[in-house]
Each structure stands twice: as structure tokens, then as C-alpha cells.
N, C-alpha and C positions, 0 to 999 in steps of 0.2 A: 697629541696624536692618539694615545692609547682610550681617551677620554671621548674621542672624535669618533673611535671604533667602535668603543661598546655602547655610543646613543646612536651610531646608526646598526646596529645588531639588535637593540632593541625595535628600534623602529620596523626594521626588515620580521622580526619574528612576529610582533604587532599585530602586523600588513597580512600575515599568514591566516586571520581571522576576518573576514568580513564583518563590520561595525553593524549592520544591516544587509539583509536579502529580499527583495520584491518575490511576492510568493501570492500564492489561495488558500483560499482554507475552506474543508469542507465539511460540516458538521451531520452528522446520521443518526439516526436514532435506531437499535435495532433491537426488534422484540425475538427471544429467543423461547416458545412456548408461554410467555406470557412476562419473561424476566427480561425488563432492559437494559441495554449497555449505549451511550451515547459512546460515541466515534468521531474525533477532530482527528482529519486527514490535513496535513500541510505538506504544500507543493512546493519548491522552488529551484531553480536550474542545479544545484550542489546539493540540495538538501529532501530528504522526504520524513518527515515526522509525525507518528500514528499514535495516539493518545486513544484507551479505550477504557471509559468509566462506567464502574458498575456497583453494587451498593457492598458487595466484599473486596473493593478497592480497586484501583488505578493501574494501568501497564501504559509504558512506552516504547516505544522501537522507532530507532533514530537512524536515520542511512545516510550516512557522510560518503555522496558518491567522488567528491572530490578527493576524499584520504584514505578511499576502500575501505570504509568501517561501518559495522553493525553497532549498536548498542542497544540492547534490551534492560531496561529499568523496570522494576517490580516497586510501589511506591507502599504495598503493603507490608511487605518483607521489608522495606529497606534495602533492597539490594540490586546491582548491575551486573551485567555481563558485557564484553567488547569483541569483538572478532572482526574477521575481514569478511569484506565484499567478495572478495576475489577465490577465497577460501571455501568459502558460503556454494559461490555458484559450480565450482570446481566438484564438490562432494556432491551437489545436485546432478551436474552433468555426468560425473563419474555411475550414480545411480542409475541415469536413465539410459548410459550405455549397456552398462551389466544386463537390463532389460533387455535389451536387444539383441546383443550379442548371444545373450544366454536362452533366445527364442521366446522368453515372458511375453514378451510384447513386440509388437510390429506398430512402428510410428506410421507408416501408411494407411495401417487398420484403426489405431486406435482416437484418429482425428473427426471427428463427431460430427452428423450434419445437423446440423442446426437450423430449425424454420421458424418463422415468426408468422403467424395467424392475428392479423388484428383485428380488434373488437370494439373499435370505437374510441371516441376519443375523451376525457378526465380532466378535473383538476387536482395536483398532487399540488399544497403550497401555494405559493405565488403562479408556479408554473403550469401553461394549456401540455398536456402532454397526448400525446397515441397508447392505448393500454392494449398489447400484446400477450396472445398467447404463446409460450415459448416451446418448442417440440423439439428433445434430442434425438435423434437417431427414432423418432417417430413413437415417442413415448413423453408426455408432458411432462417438463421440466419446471418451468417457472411463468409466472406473471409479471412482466415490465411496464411500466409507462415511462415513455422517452419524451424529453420537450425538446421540441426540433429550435427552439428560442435559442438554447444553448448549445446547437452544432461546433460554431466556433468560438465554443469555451477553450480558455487556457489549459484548462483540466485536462482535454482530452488530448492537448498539446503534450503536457508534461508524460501523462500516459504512455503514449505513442513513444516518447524517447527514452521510458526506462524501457519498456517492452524490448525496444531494440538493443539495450545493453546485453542483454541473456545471449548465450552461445546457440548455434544453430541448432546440438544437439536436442536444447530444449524446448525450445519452440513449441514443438508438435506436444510435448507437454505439459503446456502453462495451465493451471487451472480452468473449469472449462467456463466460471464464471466471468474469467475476464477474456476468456472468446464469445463469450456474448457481446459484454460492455464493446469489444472491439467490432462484431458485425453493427452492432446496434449507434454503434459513431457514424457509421453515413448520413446518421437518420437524424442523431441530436444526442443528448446525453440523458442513462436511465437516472432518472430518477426516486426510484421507487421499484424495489423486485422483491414478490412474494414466493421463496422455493414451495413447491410441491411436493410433500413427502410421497415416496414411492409405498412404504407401509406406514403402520402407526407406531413405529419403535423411532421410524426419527426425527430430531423435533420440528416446528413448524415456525419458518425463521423469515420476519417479515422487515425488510431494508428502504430503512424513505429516509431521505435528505431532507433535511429543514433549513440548512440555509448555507449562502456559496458566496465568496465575501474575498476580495484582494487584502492578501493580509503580510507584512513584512514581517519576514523572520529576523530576532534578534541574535546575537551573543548570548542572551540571559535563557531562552527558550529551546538552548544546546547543552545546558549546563547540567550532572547531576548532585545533587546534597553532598557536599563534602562529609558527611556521618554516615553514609549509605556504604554497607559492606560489598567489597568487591569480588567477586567470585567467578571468575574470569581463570580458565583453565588454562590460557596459554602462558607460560614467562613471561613478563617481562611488558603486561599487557598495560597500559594508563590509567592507574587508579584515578585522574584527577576530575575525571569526568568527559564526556561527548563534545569534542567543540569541532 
């Protein structure tokens, strides 16, 4: 009997791991003043994992929505960090009350209108796109090309349901680039956004996708280097890695 319990305790703890996950992936290439950093975004219903490579080395940030956890890996350093989801968005909301409360900011005021001017239409890639000019609040913002081919991409699927994880308080404010991507969903998915520095102090950051690709997430692609120093300021936090 006692033999009978701990193969299915194992089995049960096993089972706590999905073997594989149906997912996207989406690869960016982004010029930052003229220094590239390639960008694997992966989607999947539990899982969001951001890989960002660049020639002084590798970051990852792992979002375990299913077990409230962040993990941030530095592959330079050697080293991880883990925290909660739940923690994460709590101190963010906690922020964006203080703003308000404290009259900094009026979430009524500070929701941006945003216009798209189009200029005809491009090819970015594989992809026919529409190339947009982007105007905030009547001050040019950015350049988009969106390919209406990929409206009903998964991508903008997975999007649409972290967005709704965030508390109400935040909402009004998410960054304003993915209140773009989000008006810019009706239309198809950007492909390609060139910011528009407002002077010459900031840099000039140009974002194109190079390829979009159904990709299952494994066990092995959750995992970090067991030699990786953990640095992780809560007690008691999982040194054994992101799973």
C-alpha cells in the first residue's frame, strides 16, 4: 500500500508539469540606434517566455501564469531571479493608485488619442502590409505596417488574454505601445514599428518581425542551468529553476 502511494504521488507531482504546450513564437529583430538585439517572444495558454539576444549577452523572462511566477534569467551573469505574478502586479497597481490619489495623474487625462494616417501600402517579409503614420495626442509617434493576412493570428489571441489579466486600476496605464498593437488589431497585426524620436537625445528604435511560427513549448525550455546563482530576495524562493 505504502509502495501503491508514493508511485501515484509521484505520478500526481509529474502531472503538475505539462510534458509539452502548443504555443507561437515570434522572432524580432530590433535596431536600437544601430545595435541589434534579436527577440523570441513564446506564447502559450500557461506560459509567456521572452528571450532577448544581443552581442553583451542573453536575458530571459519566463511568466508562469499558471503558478503566479516571474523569472528573470541573466545568461551573462549567470544568474536568476523568481517572484510572483500576483506580487509584481499588486506593487504596479499599488503605484498607479498613489498617482491618483495623490493628484500626479488623472487616468481620464492621461489616455492618449491615438490616430493612424495611412500611407500606403509595403512589403515587410513574407508579409503585404498598410504602412501608417502613428499621431499621439497630435504629435507623431511612430511608423507601423500592419498585415491585415494576420488579423486572426493566435498572437493577437494570446495578447488580448494577458492584457485582461491586469487590474482595472491599470489598464488606463499599460504602456502606450501596446495601445497601439491593440487599436491596430482590428486591422491585422504590426509588423514592423519605427519610434520617432521626439529630439535627438533619444534613440532611434526600429522593430520588424522576421518570422511567426506555431512552436510547442517544452519542459526543457522552462528550465534554468542548475550552476546559475540565485538571487532571488524573497525566502524561501525555488532555487531549482522556472518550471
Amino acid at each position: 500500500m505504502r509502495a501503491f502511494c508514493f508511485l501515484m504521488a509521484l505520478f500526481l507531482a509529474g502531472s503538475l508539469y505539462p510534458a509539452e504546450e502548443a504555443g507561437w513564437k515570434v522572432t524580432e529583430e530590433v535596431l536600437v540606434n544601430g545595435s541589434k538585439v534579436i527577440k523570441h517572444s513564446h506564447f502559450s495558454d500557461h506560459y509567456i517566455k521572452v528571450v532577448n539576444e544581443a552581442d553583451t549577452g542573453s536575458t530571459e523572462t519566463i511568466i508562469d501564469l499558471q503558478n503566479d511566477k516571474i523569472t528573470l534569467v541573466n545568461h551573462f551573469q549567470k544568474s536568476f531571479q523568481v517572484s510572483k505574478l500576483s506580487d509584481y502586479l499588486k506593487f504596479a497597481e499599488g503605484i498607479a493608485t498613489g498617482l491618483k490619489s495623490g493628484g500626479y495623474a488623472n487616468p481620464e487625462k492621461i489616455e492618449p488619442k491615438i490616430v493612424f494616417e495611412k500611407r500606403g501600402t509595403d512589403t515587410v517579409g513574407p508579409w503585404q502590409t498598410v504602412r501608417s503614420l502613428v499621431k499621439v495626442d497630435g504629435k507623431e509617434y511612430a511608423e507601423i505596417w500592419v498585415a491585415p493576412e494576420l488579423k486572426n493570428s493566435p498572437v493577437l489571441e494570446y495578447r488580448k488574454k494577458y492584457a485582461a489579466l491586469l487590474p482595472e486600476t491599470l489598464v488606463k496605464y499599460r504602456a502606450l505601445d501596446e495601445k497601439i498593437r491593440e487599436q491596430a488589431a482590428a486591422e491585422g497585426l504590426i509588423v514592423r514599428m519605427i519610434k520617432i524620436p521626439l529630439n535627438k537625445k533619444l534613440p532611434k528604435i526600429d522593430q520588424k518581425m522576421v518570422s511567426l511560427a506555431p512552436v510547442a513549448l517544452t519542459p526543457a525550455m522552462l528550465l534554468i542551468p542548475k550552476d546559475y546563482l540565485d538571487k532571488t530576495i524573497t525566502p524561501g524562493a525555488n532555487t531549482t529553476g522556472a518550471k
